[in-house]
N, C-alpha and C positions, 0 to 999 in steps of 0.2 A: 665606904659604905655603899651598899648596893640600893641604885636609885628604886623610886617607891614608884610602882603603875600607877599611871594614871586612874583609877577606879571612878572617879567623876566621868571623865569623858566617855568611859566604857557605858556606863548607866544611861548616859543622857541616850547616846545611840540607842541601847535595847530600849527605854522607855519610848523613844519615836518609833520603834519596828511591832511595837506591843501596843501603840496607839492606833498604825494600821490595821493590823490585826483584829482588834477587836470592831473598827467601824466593818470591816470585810467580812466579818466572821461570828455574829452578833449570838449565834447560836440556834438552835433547835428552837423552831415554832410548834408549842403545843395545841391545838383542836383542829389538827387534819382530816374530812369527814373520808367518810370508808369506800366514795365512790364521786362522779359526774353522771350525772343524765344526760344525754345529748337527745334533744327534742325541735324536730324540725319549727323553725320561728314562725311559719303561720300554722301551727297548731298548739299555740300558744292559749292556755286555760288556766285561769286560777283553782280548779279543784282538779289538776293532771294528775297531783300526789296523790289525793285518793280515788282517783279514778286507776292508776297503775296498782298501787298498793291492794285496790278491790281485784284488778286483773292476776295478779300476783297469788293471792289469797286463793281462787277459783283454781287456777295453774297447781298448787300443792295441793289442793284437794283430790285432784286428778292425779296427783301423784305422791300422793301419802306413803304409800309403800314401798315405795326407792326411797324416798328423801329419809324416813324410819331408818332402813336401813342403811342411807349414810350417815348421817348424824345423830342417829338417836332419838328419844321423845324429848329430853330437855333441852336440847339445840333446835330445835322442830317447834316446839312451843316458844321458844323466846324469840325464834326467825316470826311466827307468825303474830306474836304480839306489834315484835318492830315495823310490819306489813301492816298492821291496821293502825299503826299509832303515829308510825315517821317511817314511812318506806322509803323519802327520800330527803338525804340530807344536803346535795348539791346540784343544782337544774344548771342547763345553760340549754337558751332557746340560739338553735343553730340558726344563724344567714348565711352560710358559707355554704358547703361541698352539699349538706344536706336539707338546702335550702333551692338553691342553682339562681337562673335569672331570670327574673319574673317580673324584668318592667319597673322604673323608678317610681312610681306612681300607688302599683301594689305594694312593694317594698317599703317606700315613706309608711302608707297606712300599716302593713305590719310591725314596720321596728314601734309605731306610738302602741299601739295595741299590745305589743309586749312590754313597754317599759308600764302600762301601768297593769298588766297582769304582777308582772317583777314587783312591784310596789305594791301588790295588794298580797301576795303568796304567806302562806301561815309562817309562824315565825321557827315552826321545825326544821324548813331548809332555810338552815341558818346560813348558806351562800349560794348566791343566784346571780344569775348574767346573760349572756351575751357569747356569740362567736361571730366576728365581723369579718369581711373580705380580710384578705392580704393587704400590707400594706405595700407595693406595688405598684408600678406606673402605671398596671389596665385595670387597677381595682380601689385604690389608695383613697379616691375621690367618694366611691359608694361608700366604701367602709367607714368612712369619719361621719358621714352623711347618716348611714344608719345610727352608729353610736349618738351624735346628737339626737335624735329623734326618740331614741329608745329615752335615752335621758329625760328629754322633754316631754316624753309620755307618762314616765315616771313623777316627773314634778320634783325632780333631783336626784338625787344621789339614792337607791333602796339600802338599806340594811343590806350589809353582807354582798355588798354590789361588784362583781370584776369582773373583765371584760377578754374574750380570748381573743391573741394577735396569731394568726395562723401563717404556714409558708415563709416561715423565718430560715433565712439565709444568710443572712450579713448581722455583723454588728450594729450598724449604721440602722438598718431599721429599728432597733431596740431604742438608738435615740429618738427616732422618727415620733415613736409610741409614745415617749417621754417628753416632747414637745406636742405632741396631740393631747394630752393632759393636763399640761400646761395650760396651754391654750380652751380649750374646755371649761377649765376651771374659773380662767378669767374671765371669761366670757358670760358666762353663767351662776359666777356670782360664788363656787363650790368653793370651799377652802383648799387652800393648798395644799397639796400631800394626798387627798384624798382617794382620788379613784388609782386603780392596780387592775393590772394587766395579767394572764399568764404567755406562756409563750410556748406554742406548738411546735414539737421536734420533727418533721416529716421531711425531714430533706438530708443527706447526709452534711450539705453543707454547713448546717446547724450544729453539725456536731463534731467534725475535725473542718479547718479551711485550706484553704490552696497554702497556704505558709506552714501549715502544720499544728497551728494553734487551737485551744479547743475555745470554739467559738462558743458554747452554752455558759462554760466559766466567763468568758468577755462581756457576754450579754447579759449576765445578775450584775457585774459589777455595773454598768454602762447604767443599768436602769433608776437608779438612785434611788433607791428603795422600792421602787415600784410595783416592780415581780415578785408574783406570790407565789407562783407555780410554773413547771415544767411538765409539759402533758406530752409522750410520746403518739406518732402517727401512724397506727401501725401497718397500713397500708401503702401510704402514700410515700413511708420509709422504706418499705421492702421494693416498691415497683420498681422506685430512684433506684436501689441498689442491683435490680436485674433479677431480683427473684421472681419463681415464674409462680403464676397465680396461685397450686396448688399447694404450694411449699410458704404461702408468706402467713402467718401465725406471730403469736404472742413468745410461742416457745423458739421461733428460728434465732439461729447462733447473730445476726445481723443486729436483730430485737434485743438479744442479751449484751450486745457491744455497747450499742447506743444509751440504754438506758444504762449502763455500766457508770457510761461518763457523767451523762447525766446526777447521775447519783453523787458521782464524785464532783462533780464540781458545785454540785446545791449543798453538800455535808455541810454542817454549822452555820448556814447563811441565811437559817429561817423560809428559805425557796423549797417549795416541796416537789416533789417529783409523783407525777399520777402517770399509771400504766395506763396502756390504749386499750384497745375493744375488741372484740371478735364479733365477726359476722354471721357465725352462726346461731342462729335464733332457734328458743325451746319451742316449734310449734309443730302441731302435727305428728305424721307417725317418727319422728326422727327427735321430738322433744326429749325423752328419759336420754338419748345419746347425749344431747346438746348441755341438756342439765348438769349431766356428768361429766363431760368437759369443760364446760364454765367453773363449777365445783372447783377441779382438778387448777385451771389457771389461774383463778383468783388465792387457791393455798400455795401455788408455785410462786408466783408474786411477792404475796407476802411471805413469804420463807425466805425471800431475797432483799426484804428491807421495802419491799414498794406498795405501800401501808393505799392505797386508794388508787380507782384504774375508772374507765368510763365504761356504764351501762347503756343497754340501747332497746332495749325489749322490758316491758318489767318481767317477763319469765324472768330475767338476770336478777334481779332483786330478791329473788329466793334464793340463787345460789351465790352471791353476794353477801348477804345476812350469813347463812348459814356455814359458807366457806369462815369465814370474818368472826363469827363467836368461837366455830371448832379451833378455830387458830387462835384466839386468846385463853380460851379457856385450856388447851395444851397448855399452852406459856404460864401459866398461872401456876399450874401445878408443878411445872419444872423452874419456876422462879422463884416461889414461893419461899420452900425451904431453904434456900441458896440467901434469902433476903433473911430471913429469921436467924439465922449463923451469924450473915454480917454484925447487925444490928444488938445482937446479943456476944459477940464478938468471942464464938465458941472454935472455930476454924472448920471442922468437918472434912470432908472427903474434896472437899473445891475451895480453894483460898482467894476471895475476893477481895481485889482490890476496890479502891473508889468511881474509878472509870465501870470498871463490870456493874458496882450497884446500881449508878446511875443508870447504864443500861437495862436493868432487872427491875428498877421502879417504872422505870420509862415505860417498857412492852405491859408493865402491868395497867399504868394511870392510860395507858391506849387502849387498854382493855375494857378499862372502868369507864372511859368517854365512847366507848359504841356500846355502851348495853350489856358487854360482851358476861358480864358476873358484876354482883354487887358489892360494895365494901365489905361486909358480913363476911364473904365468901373469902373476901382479903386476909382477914382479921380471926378467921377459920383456920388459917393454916399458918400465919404469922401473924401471933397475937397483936405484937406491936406494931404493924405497917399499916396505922393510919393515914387517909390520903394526906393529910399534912404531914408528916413522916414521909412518905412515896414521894411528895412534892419536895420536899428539902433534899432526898438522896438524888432526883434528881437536876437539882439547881450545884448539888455537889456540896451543900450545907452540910455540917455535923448534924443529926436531927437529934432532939431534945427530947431523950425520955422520960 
């Protein structure tokens, strides 16, 4: 008789490789906002949102008639609602690159003066923080230093509180970050687990190492849950890599590597990936360009999967909103039908699997959390894709009609 496999021992192995897996791999974190503010830290204001979102506001009125005709009036009107209602959904007051060194003394008084701006900010920017030195031998000391203080200005922990770790090079400072939280925590009394970090891509070493290893994948694991985000640098990435000033962009082939990996190595681990910035600002006689090229690389972006990027003027904020609804509301219309097939389980011209729906609810309910169209509008072209329907296809649930 021919002996019988082992099938036990087979099992035990894949249930231990499926145990890893799923703490590594925990899956897609849904409320990723559609942008960062980067805001120098002593110009730190509790009413910056609507002081930007009113600068924002003035800026398309002066340019109603391009923005018309890029977007339309009902992408035009829902961008200028979001302007006066929530023009920003994520601040971070810079101490870093856009902050420089200004003396332990003013900086103490800044980081307190920001943490309890941070702690008073309305509850639209539902995430708000910090960009602290490098952690670094000639900076390591100010940055922990700032973080405390911003903390203690705050009176703990704010809603929605994370902290950027910038000039990541090694793995090893990713621990560094996760013993500075640690430490923090105990110290101040904060629960465990609490405060999260993201971690800034500006160096290529960030992103392949002298072994070959891709160091961003090392550093989500390294962080023990800690890492919420991977925020690309788009300058300080290009210069490292030798590109000459007039060529370093969002679009150079350098930018499309890095956040490649990026991308790849955050997929299903809950770490989100934010595109970086462009320096050219909409003001002056050169604005209607700049408009149109912010436009243009926030719909590039997101056509590549890189759902949020950092704003730095609120001119951006107009073409941020209005890049951001054109691009769901497309998706809507070409998901839409594709979701009504599944769900009615008709086949059509496009046979989707489970993986695809999930995807097709996904870009939808990313839709439906920026504003982007209303359930109605859902429910308009597929009767049945109620957001708790969109929310079961994408958890990968049978949804229950």
């Amino acid at each position: 008789m021919t002996p019988r496999i082992d099938l036990h021992n087979i099992g035990e192995q894949l249930r231990a490789v499926d145990t890893v897996l799923r703490r590594q791999y925990p899956g897609d974190r849904p409320g990723q906002p559609v942008h960062t503010v980067y805001v120098n830290g002593a110009h730190a204001a509790v009413d910056l949102p609507g002081e930007w979102g009113a600068t924002a506001l003035r800026l398309s009125d002066q340019h109603a008639e391009q923005l018309l005709e890029l977007v339309g009036p009902g992408v035009l009107a829902r961008t200028r609602n979001m302007l006066r209602q929530r023009p920003i959904q994520d601040l971070r007051l810079d101490f870093e690159d856009g902050y420089g060194i200004r003396g332990d003394a003013v900086e103490d008084n800044d980081a307190r003066w920001a943490g309890r701006v941070l702690a008073a900010l309305p509850p639209a920017v539902f995430s708000r923080g910090v960009r602290v030195k490098g952690l670094t031998v000639g900076e390591y000391d100010r940055a922990i230093r700032t973080l405390e203080l911003v903390l203690d200005g705050a009176g703990g922990v704010p809603e929605g509180f994370v902290f950027t770790v910038p000039k990541l090079r090694a793995v090893e400072q990713v621990k560094v970050a996760v013993q500075v939280c640690e430490l923090l925590e105990s110290v101040h009394g904060i629960a465990s687990g609490t405060l999260r970090f993201e971690l800034q891509i500006e160096s290529p070493q960030a992103v392949i190492a002298a072994d070959g290893s891709a160091v961003v994948a090392r550093a989500i694991q390294r962080s023990g849950g800690r890492c919420t985000g991977l925020h690309y640098g788009t300058y300080d990435y290009s210069a490292a890599c030798g590109i000459a000033p007039q060529f370093q962009s969002l679009e150079h082939p350098v930018a499309d590597h890095a956040k490649t990996i990026m991308q790849v190595a955050a997929a299903q681990t809950g770490v989100w990936v934010c595109d970086g910035s462009t320096q050219v600002l909409p003001v002056g006689d050169t604005a209607p360009a700049a408009l149109e090229r912010h436009f243009r690389l926030v719909t590039r972006a997101l056509e590549r999967g890189y759902y949020q990027g950092w704003d730095m003027h609120p001119g951006h904020l107009i073409t941020r909103w209005a890049a951001t609804f054109t691009f769901f509301r497309n998706a809507l219309r070409a998901a839409a039908p594709r979701i009504d097939d599944y769900l009615r389980r008709r086949g059509g011209a496009v046979v989707d699997e489970p993986a695809t729906a999930q995807a097709l609810a996904t870009v939808v309910l990313r839709g439906l959390d920026c504003g982007a169209f209303d359930p109605e509008d859902v429910t308009a072209l597929a009767p049945d894709a109620s957001v708790e329907v969109l929310t079961q296809l994408r958890e990968r649930k049978v949804p229950e009609l």
